[in-house]
RORO-819958 format. One record per residue (C-alpha): residue number from 0; x, y, z. Coordinates in pm, 1 decimal, decimal comma, always signed. Layout:
! RORO-819958
> NUM; X; Y; Z
...
! end
This chain:
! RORO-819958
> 0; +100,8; +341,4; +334,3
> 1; +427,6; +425,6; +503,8
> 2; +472,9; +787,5; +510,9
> 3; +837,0; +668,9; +592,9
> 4; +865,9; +620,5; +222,3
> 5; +868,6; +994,3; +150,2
> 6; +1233,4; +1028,6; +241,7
> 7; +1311,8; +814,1; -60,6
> 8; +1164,8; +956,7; -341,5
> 9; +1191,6; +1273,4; -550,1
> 10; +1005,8; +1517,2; -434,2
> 11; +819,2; +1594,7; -732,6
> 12; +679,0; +1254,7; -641,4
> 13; +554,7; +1361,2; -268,3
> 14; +165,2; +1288,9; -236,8
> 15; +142,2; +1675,1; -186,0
> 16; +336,4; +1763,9; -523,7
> 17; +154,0; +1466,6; -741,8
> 18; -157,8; +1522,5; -555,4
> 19; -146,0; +1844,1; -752,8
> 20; +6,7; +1743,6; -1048,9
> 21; -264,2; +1482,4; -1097,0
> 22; -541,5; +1702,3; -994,8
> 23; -497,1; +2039,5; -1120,0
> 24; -285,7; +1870,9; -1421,6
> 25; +21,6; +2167,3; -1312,9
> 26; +316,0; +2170,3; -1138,8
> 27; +546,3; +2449,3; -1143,9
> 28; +782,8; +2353,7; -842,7
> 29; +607,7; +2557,4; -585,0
> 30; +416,7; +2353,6; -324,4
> 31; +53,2; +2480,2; -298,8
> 32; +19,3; +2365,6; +56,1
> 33; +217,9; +2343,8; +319,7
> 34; +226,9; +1935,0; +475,2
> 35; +197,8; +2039,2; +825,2
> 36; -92,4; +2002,8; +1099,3
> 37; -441,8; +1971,2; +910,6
> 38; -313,3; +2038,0; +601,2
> 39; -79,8; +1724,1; +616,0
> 40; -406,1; +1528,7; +678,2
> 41; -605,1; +1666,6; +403,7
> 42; -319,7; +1606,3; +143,8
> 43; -222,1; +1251,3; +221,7
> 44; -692,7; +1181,2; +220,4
> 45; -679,0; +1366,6; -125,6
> 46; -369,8; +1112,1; -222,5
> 47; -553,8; +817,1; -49,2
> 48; -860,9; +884,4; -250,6
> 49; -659,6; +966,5; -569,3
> 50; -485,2; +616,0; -547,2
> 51; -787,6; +409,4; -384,2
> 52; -559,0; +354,5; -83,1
> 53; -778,9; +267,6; +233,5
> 54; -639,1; +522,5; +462,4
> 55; -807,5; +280,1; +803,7
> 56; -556,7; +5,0; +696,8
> 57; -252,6; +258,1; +673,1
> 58; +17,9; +331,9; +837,0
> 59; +181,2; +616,4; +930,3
> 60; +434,4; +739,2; +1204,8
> 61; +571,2; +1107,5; +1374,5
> 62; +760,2; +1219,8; +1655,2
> 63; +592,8; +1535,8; +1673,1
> 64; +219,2; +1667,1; +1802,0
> 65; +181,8; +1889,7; +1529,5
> 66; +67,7; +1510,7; +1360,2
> 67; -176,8; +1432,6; +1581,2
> 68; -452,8; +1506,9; +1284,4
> 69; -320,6; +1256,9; +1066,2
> 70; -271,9; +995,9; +1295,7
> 71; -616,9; +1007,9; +1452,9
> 72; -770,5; +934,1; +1112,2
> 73; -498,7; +654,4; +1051,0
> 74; -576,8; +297,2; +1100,8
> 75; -219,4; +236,4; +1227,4
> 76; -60,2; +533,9; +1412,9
> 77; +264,8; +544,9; +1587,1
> 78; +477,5; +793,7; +1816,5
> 79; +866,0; +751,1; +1725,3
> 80; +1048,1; +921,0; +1922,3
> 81; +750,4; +1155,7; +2000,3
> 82; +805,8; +1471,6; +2184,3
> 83; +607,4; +1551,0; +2474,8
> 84; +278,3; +1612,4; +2408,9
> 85; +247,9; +1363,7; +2139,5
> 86; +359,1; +1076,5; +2359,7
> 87; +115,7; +1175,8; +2609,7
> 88; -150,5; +1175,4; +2358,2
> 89; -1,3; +874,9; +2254,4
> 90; -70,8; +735,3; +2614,6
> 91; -412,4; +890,4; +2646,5
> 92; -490,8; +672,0; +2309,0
> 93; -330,7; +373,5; +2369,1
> 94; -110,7; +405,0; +2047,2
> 95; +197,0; +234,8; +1992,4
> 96; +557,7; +478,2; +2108,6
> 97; +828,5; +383,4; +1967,5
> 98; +1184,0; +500,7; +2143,9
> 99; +1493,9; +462,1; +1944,8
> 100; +1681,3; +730,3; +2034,6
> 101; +2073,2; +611,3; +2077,0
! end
């Protein structure tokens, strides 16, 4: 999964939103959680699970630390453009940083 993909599609479609939808069979608008940190982890896992997406053979990509969660428990992580304490956790993991700033 390409979390790059979010950008694209309506938001009512965001794992978060039709994680919810699906689950709790409501949605009203209103995001229940806030994507960020932890909680971005535990939202894309409950959308992983929902969709029987293998979350070890996934992708996914940030450029800042507050990601870290998710892509520890990603099979495929990547720093773009990472500020610095995610590149040097990056580093300290040996995951692949990405620079494309122009």
């Amino acid at each position: 999964m390409v979390l790059y993909t979010l950008l694209t599609i309506d938001p009512q479609e965001y794992p978060w939103n039709k994680y919810y939808k699906e689950h709790f069979k409501i949605y009203n608008g209103v995001i229940k959680v806030l994507p960020v940190g932890k909680n971005r982890l535990e939202v894309i896992k409950g959308y992983c699970k929902l969709h029987s997406i293998d979350i070890g053979k996934s992708y996914a990509y940030s450029d800042h630390y507050s990601d870290i969660p998710l892509l520890e428990n990603i099979g495929n992580p990547a720093a773009i453009n990472p500020d610095r304490k995610l590149r040097d956790y990056a580093k300290k993991n040996k995951w692949k940083i990405i620079d494309v700033r122009m």
